[in-house]
Kinemage of the C-alpha trace (Angstrom):
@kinemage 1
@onewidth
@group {chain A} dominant
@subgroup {mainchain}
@vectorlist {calphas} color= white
{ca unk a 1} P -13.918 -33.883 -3.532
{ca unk a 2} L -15.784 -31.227 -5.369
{ca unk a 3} L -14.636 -31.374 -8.857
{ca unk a 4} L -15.685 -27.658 -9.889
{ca unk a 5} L -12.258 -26.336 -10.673
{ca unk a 6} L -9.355 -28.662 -12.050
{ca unk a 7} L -6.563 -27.460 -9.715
{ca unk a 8} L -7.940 -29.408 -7.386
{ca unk a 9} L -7.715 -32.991 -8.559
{ca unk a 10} L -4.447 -32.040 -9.695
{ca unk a 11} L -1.878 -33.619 -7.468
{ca unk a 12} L 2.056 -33.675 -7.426
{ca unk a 13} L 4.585 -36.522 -6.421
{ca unk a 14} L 4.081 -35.125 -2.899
{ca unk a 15} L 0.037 -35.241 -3.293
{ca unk a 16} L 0.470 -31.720 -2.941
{ca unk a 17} L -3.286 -29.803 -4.408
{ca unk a 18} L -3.479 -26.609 -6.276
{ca unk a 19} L -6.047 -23.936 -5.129
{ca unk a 20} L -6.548 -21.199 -2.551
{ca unk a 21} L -9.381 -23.319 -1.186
{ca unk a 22} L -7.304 -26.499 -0.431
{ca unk a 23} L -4.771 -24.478 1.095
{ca unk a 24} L -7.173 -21.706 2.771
{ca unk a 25} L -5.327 -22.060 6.517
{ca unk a 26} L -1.709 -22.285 5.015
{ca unk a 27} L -2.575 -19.176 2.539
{ca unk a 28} L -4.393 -16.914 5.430
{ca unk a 29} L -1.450 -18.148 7.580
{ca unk a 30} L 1.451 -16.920 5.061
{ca unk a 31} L -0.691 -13.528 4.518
{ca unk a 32} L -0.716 -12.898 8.307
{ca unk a 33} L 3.191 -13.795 8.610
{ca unk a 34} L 3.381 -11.266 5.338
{ca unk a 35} L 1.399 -8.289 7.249
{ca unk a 36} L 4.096 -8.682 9.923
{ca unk a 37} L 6.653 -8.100 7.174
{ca unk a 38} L 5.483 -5.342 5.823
{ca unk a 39} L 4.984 -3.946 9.484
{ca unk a 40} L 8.744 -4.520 10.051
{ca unk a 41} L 9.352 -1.973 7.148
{ca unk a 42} L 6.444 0.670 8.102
{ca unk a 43} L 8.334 0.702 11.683
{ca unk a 44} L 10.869 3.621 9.517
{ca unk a 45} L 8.413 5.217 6.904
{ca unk a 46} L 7.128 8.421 9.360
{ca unk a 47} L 10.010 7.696 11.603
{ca unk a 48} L 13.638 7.757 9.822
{ca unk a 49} L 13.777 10.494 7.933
{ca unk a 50} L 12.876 12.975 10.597
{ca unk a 51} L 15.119 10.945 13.081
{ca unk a 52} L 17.761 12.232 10.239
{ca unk a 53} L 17.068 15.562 10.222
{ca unk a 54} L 16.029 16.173 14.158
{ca unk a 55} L 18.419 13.875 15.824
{ca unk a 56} L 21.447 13.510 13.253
{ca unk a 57} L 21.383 17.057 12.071
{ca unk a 58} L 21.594 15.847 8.385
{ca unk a 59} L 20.807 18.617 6.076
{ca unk a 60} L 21.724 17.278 2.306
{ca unk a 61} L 18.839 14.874 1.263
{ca unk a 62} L 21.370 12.637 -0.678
{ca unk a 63} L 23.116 12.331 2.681
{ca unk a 64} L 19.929 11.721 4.493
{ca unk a 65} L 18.961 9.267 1.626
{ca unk a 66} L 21.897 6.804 2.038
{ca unk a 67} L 19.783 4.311 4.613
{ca unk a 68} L 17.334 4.097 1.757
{ca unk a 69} L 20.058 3.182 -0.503
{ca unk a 70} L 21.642 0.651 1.883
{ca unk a 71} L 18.033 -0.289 2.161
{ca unk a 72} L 17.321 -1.131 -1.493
{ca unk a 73} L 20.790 -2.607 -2.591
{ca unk a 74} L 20.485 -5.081 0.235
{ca unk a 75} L 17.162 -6.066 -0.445
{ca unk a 76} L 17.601 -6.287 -3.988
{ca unk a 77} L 20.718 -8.551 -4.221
{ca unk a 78} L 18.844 -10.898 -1.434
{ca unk a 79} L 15.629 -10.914 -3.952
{ca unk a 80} L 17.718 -12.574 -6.139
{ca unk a 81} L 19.495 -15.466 -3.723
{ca unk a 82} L 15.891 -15.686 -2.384
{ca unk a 83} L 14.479 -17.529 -5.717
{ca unk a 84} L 17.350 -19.456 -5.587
{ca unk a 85} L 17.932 -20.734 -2.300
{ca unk a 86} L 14.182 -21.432 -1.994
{ca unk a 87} L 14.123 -24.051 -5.274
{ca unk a 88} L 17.716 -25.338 -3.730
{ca unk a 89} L 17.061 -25.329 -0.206
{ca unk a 90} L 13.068 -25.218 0.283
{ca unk a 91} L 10.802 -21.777 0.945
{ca unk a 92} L 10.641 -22.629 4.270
{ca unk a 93} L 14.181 -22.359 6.160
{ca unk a 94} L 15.157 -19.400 3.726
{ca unk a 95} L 11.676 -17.434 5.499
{ca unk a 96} L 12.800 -18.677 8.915
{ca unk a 97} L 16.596 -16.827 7.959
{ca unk a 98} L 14.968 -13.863 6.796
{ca unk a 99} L 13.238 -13.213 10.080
{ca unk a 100} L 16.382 -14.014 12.327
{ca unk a 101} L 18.657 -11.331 10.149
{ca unk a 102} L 15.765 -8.795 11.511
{ca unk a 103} L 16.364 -9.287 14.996
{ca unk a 104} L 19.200 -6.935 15.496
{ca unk a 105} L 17.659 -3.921 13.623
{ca unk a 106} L 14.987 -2.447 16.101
{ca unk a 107} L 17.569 -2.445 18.318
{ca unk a 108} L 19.784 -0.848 16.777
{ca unk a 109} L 17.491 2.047 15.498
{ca unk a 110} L 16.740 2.814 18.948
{ca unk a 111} L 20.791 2.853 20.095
{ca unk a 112} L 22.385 4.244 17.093
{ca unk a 113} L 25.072 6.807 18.414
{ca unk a 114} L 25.571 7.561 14.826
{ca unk a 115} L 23.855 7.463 11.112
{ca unk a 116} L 25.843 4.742 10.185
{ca unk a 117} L 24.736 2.662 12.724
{ca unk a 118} L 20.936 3.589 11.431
{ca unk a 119} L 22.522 2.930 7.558
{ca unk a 120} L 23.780 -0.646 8.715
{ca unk a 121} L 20.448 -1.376 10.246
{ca unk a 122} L 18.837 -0.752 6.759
{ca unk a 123} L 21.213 -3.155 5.232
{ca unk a 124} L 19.552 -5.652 7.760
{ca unk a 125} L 16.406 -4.827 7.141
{ca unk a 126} L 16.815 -4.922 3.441
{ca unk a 127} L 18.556 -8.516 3.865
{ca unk a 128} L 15.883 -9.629 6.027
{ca unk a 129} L 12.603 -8.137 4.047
{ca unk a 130} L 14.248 -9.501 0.267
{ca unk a 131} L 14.040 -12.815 2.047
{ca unk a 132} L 10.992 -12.905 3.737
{ca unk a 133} L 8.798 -11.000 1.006
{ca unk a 134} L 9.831 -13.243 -1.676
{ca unk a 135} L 9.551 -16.129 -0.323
{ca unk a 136} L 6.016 -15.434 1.227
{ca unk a 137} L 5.402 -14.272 -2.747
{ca unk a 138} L 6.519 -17.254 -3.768
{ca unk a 139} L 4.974 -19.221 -1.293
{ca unk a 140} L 1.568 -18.082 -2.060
{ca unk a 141} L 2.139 -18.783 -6.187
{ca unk a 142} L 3.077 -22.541 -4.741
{ca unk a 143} L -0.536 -22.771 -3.032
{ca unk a 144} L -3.033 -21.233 -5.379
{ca unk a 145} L -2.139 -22.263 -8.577
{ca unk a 146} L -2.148 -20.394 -12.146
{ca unk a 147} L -5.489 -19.463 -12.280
{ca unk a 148} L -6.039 -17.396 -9.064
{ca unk a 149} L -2.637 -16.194 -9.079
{ca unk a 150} L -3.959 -12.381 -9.193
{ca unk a 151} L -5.812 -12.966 -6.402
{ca unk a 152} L -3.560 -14.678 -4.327
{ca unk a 153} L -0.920 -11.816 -5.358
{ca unk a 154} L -3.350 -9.136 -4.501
{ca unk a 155} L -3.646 -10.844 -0.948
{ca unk a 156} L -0.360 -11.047 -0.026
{ca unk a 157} L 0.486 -7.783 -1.435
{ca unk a 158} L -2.168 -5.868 0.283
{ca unk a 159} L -1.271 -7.512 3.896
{ca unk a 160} L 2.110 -6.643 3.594
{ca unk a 161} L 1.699 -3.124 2.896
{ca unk a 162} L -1.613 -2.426 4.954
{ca unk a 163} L 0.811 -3.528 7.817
{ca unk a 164} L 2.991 -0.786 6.459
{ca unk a 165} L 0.632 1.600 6.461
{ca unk a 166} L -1.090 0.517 10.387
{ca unk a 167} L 2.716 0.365 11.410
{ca unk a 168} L 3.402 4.016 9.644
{ca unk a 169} L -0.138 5.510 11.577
{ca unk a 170} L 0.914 4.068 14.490
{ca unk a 171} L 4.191 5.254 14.913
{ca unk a 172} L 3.694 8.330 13.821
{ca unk a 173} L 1.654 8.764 17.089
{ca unk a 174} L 4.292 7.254 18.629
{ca unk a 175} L 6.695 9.648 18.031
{ca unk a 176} L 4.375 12.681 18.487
{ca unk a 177} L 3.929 11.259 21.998
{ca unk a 178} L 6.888 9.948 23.292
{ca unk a 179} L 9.445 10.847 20.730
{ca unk a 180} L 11.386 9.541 17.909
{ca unk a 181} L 13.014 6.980 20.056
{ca unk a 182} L 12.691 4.043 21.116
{ca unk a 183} L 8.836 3.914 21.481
{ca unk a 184} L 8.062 2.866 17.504
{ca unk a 185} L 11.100 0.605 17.428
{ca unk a 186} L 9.323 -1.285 20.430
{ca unk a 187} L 6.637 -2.124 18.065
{ca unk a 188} L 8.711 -3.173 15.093
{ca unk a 189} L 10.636 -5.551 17.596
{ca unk a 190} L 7.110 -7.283 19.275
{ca unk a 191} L 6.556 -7.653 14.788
{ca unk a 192} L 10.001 -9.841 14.508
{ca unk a 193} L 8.865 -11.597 17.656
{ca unk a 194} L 5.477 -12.379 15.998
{ca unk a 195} L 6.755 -13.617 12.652
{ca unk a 196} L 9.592 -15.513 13.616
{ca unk a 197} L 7.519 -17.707 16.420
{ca unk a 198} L 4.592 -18.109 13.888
{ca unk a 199} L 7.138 -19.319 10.909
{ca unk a 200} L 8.818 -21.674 13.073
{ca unk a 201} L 5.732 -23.266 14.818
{ca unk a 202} L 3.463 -23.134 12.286
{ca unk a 203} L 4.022 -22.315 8.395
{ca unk a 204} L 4.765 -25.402 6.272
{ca unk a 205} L 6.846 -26.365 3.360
{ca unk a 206} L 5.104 -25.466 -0.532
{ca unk a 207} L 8.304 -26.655 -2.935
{ca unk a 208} L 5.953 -29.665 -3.680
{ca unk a 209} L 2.979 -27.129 -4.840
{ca unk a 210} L 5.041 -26.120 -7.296
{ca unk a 211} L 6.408 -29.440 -8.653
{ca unk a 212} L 2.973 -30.336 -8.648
{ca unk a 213} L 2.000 -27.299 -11.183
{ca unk a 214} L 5.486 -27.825 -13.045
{ca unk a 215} L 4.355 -31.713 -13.892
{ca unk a 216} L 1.310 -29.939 -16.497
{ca unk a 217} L 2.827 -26.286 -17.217
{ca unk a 218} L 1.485 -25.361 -20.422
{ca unk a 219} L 2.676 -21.835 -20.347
{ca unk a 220} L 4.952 -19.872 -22.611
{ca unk a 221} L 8.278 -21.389 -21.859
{ca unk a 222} L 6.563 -25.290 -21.404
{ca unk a 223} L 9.402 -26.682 -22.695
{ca unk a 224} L 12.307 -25.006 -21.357
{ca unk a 225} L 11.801 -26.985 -18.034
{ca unk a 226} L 14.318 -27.175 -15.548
{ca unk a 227} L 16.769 -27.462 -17.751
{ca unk a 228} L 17.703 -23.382 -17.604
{ca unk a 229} L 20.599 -22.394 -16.064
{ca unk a 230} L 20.295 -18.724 -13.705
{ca unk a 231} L 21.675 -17.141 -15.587
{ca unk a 232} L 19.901 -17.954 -18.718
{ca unk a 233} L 16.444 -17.472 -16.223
{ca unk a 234} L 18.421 -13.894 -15.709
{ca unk a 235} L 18.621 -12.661 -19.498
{ca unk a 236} L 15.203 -13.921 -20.169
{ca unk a 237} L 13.363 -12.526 -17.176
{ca unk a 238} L 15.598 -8.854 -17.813
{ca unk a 239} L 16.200 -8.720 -21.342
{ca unk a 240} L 15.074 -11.076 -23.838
{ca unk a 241} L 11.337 -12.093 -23.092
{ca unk a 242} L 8.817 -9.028 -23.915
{ca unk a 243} L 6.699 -9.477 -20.854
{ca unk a 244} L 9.778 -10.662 -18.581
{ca unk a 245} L 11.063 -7.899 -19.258
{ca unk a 246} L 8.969 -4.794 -19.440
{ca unk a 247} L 7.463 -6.120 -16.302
{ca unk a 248} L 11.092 -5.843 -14.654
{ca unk a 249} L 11.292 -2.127 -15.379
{ca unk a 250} L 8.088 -1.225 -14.514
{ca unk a 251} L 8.541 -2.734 -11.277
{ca unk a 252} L 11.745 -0.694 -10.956
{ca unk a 253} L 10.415 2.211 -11.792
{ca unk a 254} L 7.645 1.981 -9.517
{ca unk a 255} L 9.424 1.757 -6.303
{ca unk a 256} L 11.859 4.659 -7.287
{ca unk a 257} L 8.865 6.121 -6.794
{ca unk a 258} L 8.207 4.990 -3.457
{ca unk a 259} L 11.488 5.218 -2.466
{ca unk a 260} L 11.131 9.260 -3.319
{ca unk a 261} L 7.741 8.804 -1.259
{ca unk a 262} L 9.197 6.854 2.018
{ca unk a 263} L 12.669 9.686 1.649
{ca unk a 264} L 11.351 13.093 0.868
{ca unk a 265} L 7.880 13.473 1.057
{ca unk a 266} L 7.594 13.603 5.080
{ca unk a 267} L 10.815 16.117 4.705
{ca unk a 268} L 8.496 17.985 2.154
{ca unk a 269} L 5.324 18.018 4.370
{ca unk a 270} L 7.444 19.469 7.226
{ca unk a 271} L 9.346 21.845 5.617
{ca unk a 272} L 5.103 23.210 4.568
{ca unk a 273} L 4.248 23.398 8.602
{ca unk a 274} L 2.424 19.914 9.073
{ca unk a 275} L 3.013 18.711 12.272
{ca unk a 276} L 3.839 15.003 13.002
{ca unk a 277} L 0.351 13.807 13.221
{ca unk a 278} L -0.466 14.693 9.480
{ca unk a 279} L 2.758 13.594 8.346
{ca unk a 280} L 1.735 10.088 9.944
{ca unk a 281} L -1.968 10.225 7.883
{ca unk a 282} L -0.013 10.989 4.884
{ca unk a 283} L 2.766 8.311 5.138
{ca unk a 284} L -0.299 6.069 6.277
{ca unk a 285} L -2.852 6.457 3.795
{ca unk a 286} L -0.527 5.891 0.544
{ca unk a 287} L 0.325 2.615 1.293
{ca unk a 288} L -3.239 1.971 2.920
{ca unk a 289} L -5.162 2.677 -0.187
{ca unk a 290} L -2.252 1.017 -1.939
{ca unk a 291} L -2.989 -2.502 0.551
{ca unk a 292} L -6.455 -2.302 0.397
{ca unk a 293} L -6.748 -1.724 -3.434
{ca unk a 294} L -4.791 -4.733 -4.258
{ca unk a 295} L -7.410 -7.090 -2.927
{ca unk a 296} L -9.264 -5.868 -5.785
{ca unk a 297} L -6.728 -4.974 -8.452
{ca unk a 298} L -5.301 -8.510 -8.344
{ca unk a 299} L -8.569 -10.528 -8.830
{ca unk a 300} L -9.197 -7.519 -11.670
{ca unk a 301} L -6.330 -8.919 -13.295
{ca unk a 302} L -7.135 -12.533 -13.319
{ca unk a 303} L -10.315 -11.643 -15.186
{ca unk a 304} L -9.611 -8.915 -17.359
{ca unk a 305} L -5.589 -9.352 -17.694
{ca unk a 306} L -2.463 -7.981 -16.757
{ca unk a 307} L -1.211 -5.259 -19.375
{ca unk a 308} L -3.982 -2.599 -19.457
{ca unk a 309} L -4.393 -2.462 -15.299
{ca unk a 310} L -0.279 -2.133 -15.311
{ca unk a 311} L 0.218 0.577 -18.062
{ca unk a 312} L -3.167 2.737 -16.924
{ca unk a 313} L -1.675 2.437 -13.031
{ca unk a 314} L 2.139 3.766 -13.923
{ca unk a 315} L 0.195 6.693 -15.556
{ca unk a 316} L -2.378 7.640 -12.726
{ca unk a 317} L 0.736 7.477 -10.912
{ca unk a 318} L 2.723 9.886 -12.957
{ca unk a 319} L -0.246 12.323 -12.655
{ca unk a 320} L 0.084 11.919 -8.488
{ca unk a 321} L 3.460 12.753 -8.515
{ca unk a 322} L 2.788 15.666 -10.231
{ca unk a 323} L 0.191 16.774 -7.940
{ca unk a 324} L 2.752 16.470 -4.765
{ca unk a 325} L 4.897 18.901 -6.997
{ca unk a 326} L 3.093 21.385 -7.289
{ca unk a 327} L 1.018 20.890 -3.987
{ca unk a 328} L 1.222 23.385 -0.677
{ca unk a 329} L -1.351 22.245 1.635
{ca unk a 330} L -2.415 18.721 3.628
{ca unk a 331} L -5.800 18.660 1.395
{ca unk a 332} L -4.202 18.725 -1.895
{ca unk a 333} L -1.241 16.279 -0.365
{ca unk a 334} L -3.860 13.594 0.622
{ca unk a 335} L -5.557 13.998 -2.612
{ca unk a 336} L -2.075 12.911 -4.144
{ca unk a 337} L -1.329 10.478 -1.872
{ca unk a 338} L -4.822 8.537 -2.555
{ca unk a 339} L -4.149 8.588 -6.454
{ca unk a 340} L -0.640 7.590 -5.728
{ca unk a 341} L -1.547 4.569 -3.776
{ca unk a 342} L -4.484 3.434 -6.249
{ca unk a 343} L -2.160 3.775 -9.809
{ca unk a 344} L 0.204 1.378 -7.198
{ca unk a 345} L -2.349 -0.884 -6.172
{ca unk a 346} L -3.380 -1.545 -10.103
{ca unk a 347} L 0.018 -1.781 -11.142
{ca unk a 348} L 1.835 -3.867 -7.666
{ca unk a 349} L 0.392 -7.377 -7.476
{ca unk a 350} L -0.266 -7.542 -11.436
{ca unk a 351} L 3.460 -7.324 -11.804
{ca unk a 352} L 3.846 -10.429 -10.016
{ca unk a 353} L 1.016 -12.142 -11.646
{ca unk a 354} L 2.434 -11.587 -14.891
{ca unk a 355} L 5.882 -12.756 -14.400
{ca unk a 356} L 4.206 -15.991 -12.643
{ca unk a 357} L 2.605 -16.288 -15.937
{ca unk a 358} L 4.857 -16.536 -18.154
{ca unk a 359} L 7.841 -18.054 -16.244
{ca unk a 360} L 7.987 -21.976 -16.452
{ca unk a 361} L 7.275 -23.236 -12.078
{ca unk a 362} L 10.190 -25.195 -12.343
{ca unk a 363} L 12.266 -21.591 -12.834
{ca unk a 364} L 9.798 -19.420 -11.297
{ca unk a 365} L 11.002 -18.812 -8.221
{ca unk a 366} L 14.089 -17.587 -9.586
{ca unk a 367} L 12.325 -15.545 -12.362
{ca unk a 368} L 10.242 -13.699 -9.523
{ca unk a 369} L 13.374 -13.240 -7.415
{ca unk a 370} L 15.484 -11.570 -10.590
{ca unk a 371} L 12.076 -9.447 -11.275
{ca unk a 372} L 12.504 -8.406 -7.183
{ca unk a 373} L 16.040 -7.648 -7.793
{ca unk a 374} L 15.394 -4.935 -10.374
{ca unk a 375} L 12.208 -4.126 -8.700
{ca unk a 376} L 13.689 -3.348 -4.981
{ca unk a 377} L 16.522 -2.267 -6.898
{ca unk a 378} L 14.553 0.970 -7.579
{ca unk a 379} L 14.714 1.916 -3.778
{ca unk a 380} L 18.452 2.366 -4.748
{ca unk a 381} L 17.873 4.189 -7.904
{ca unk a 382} L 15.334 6.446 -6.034
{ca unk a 383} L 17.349 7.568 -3.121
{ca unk a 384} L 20.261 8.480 -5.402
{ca unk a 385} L 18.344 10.084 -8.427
{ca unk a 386} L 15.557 12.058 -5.912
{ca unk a 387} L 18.118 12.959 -3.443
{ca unk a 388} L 20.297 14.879 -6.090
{ca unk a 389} L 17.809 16.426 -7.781
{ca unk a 390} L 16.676 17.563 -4.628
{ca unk a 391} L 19.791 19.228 -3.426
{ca unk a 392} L 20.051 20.868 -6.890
{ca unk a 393} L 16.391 21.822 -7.869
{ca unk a 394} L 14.334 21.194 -4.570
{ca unk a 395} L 11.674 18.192 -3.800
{ca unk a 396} L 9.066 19.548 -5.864
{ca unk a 397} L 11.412 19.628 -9.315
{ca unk a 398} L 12.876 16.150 -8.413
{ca unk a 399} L 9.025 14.438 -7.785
{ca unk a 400} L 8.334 16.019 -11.106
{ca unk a 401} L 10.870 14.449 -13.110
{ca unk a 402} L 9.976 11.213 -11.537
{ca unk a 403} L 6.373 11.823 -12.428
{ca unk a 404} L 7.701 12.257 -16.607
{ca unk a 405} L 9.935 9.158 -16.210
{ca unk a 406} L 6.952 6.800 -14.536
{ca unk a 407} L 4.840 7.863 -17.500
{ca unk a 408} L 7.098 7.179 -20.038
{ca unk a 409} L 7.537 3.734 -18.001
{ca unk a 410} L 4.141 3.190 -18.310
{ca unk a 411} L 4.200 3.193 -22.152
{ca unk a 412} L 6.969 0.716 -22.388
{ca unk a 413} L 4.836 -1.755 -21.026
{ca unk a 414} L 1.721 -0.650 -23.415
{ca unk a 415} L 4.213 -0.972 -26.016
{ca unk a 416} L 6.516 -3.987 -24.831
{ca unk a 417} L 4.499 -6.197 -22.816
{ca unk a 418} L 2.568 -8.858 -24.889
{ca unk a 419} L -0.834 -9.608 -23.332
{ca unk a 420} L -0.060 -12.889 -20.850
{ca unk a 421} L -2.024 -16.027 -20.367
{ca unk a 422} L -3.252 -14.810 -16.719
{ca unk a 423} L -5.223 -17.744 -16.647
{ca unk a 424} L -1.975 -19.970 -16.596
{ca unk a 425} L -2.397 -22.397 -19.502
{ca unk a 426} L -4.727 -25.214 -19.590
């Protein structure tokens, strides 16, 4: 065994070994199963809110915003039974659940007689993508270890939402050619199909990964151990620990902002005269230079640290937003939506980095699942917030205001956030 890098004489009471390189087919296997998940959520992004405009005549964006809503809550409140079903229960079975609660959902996109039926689907979805993301998060922290955590983040993170972006190109063609329904649904369905068989047959347990890294965890909160109850993992990883903390908001504040991207911004773009193949490029190439960026960004973080890359990407964010405000044309759009996917690409996997170093493995999975619950929980916050602004000031004034509030989100974390051990401890 090559004895380069310590992780990987490191063994737990399982024998399990630290390191991306040990676990290379297991890793590359849990970042195709995470593609997959993010493709199950890009199946909606150019799709749903024209579907509620066009086919369910619904003309109030807070109205039109309530699937979002449904969306977030869900996922959000499963973040947090995520963490702790998978140190319970194992990270397995609680992936193999989150795939069978998304069976029913393209289904009933492509039957819904009524909005609810499309909100109820959401709820699903939401149930289904808090417990397959977070796991597959967690999953990933179990395999590589503390000190390519970035990396491994920036992997996962950039499958999941280049398959939202391939998923949001392609059905925006889709639709343009066949219609809003059921042809993209078709391909969201063949994604459950995919994920499910391939978790099932082939993905394997990690719980012993982490035991493994929690028998010489020298980080922060060494000596709180196991011994922390969830809620005490709850105050700490919301409200009393600095980094904890300010990484919690950020992370909420930064998918309010893609929640006001995934709601209004297609309704924006058609309201200007783009026709559904530039809406597609535009819902596409946000979250494709957001995927793609993370491969870099994470590994970034691992050598450079977390708190800089976070607080400089919530403000080259802010300045996006602002240039979708007071944008009129696809060239200046695209421009915004490439900044806006970058400041999220420094700013998306480093979040999750920094909460996996700081909280103690033994909690950790429970720590990332409380930092998903306020995260996710921004979807909510985004629908509601946008939606009303937009009904009272227009889409323009409401991504402006979120443009002020990510900014000032981005100096809580210069101020707030300590500078973390990314390397994990020694």
């Amino acid at each position: 065994m090559p004895n380069g890098n310590p992780q990987r004489h490191t063994a737990g009471p399982a024998g399990a070994i630290l390191g991306l390189r040990q676990n290379l087919a297991q890793f590359m296997l849990l970042v195709a199963v995470n593609a997959l998940v993010g493709g199950t959520l890009g199946q909606e992004r150019t799709v749903l809110p024209l579907l509620a405009s066009e086919a369910f005549h619904l003309d109030l964006y807070t109205g039109a915003l309530t699937y979002i809503l449904a969306f977030g809550l869900a996922k959000a409140v499963t973040n947090y039974f995520a963490g702790t079903l998978s140190d319970r229960r194992g990270r397995k079975p609680v992936l193999v659940a989150g795939w069978l609660a998304a069976v029913p959902v393209p289904l009933m996109l492509i039957l819904a007689p009524s909005w609810g039926w499309i909100v109820a689907a959401n709820v699903l979805l939401g149930i289904s993508q808090g417990l397959t993301w977070s796991t597959a998060v967690i999953m990933k922290m179990d395999l590589a270890g503390p000190r390519q955590r970035g990396l491994a983040m920036g992997f996962n993170e950039a499958a999941g939402y280049l398959g939202v972006a391939v998923t949001a190109l392609a059905t925006g063609y889709l639709a343009s050619t066949y219609g809003l329904r059921p042809a993209p649904f078709l391909l969201g369905a063949a994604y459950i199909a995919m994920g499910l068989g391939l978790t099932v047959l082939a993905v394997r347990e990690t719980h012993d990964h982490a035991r493994t890294e929690a028998s010489r965890h020298s980080g922060p909160h060494r000596h709180a151990g196991a011994g922390l109850t969830t809620g005490q993992v709850f105050t700490l990883t919301s409200f009393k620990d600095r980094s904890l903390s300010a990484a919690s908001q950020a992370g909420l504040v930064n998918n309010l902002n893609d929640g006001l991207a995934w709601g209004l911004f297609p309704v924006l773009f058609a309201a200007a005269g783009l026709g559904l193949g530039e809406i597609g490029i535009l819902a596409a190439v946000y979250p494709a230079v957001w995927g793609a960026g993370q491969l870099a960004t994470g590994a970034l973080s691992d050598r450079y640290g977390r708190k800089s890359l976070i607080t400089a990407g919530m403000l080259v964010q802010a300045a996006a937003l602002g240039l979708v405000a007071i944008g009129t044309d696809f060239a200046t759009w695209l421009g915004a939506v490439i900044l806006l996917g970058a400041g999220t690409a420094m700013v998306y996997p480093t979040l999750l980095a920094a909460i996996g170093d700081v909280a103690h493995p033994a909690w950790r999975a429970r720590s990332v699942g409380i930092y998903r619950l306020w995260r996710d929980g921004g979807f909510a916050v985004g629908a509601l917030l946008s939606g009303v602004l937009a009904d009272a000031f227009g889409i323009p004034a409401a991504t402006a205001a979120v443009a002020l509030l990510t900014a000032a989100s981005g100096v809580v974390v210069a101020v707030r956030m300590r500078s973390t051990d990314h390397q994990g401890g020694s």
